[in-house]
C-alpha positions as CSV (number, residue, x, y, z in Angstrom):
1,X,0.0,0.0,0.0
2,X,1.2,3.3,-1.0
3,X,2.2,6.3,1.4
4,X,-0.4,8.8,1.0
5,X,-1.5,12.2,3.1
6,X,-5.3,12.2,3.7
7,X,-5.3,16.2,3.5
8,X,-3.6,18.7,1.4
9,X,0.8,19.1,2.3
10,X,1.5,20.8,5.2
11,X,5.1,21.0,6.4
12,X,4.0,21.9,9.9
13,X,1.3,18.8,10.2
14,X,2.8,16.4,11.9
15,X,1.1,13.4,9.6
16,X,3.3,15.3,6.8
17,X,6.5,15.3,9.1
18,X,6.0,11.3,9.6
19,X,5.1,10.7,5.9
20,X,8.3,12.6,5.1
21,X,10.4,10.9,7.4
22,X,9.2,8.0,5.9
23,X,10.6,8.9,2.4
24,X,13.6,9.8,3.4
25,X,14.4,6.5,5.2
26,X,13.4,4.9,1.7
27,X,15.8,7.0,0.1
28,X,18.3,5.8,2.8
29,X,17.8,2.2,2.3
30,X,18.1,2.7,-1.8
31,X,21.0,4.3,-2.0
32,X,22.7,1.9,1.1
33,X,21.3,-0.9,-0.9
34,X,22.4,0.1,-4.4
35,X,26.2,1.5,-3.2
36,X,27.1,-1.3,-1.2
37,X,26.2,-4.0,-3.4
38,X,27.8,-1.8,-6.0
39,X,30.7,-2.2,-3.7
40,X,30.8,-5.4,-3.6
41,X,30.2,-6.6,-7.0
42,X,33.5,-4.3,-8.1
43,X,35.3,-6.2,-5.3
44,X,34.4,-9.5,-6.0
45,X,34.8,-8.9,-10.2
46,X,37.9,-7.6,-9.7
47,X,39.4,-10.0,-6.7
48,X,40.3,-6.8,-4.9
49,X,41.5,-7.5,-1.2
50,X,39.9,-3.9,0.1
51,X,39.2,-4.6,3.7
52,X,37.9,-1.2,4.2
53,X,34.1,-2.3,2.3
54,X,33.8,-4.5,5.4
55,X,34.2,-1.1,7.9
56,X,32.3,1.1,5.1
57,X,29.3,-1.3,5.1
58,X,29.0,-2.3,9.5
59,X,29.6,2.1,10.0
60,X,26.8,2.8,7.1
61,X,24.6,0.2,8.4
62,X,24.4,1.2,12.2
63,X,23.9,4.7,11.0
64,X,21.0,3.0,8.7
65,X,19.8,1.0,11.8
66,X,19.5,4.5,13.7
67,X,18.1,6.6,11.5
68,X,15.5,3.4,11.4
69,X,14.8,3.7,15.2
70,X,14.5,7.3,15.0
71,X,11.9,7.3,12.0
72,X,9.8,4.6,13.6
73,X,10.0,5.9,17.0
74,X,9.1,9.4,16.6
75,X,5.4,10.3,16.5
């Protein structure tokens, strides 16, 4: 089901706020899913020994995993 406002946009209503929210964690979790795999995929084609995609993926995914708790948690 599709994320939908049941009243014109307001940026002060807080239905908008969480709707936005919302959105932007999508955006997060695109652009985490697409550069990392990305990241991977290059590594793996190209037998690369870079051990800093390991660090670059755990860092991006607790900061992933936070901005989760903060977007579900807030009202």
């Amino acid at each position: 089901m599709p994320l939908s406002l049941s009243k014109p946009p307001d940026p002060r209503d807080p239905e908008y706020q969480s709707l936005e929210r919302r959105v932007n964690f999508a955006l997060h979790v695109g652009i985490f899913a697409a550069t990392v795999s990305g990241m991977w995929f290059v590594r793996s084609v190209l037998y690369a020994d870079w051990d800093w995609t390991i660090q670059v993926t755990g860092v991006w995914a607790l900061l992933l995993l936070g901005h989760a708790i903060w977007v579900f948690t807030k009202k």
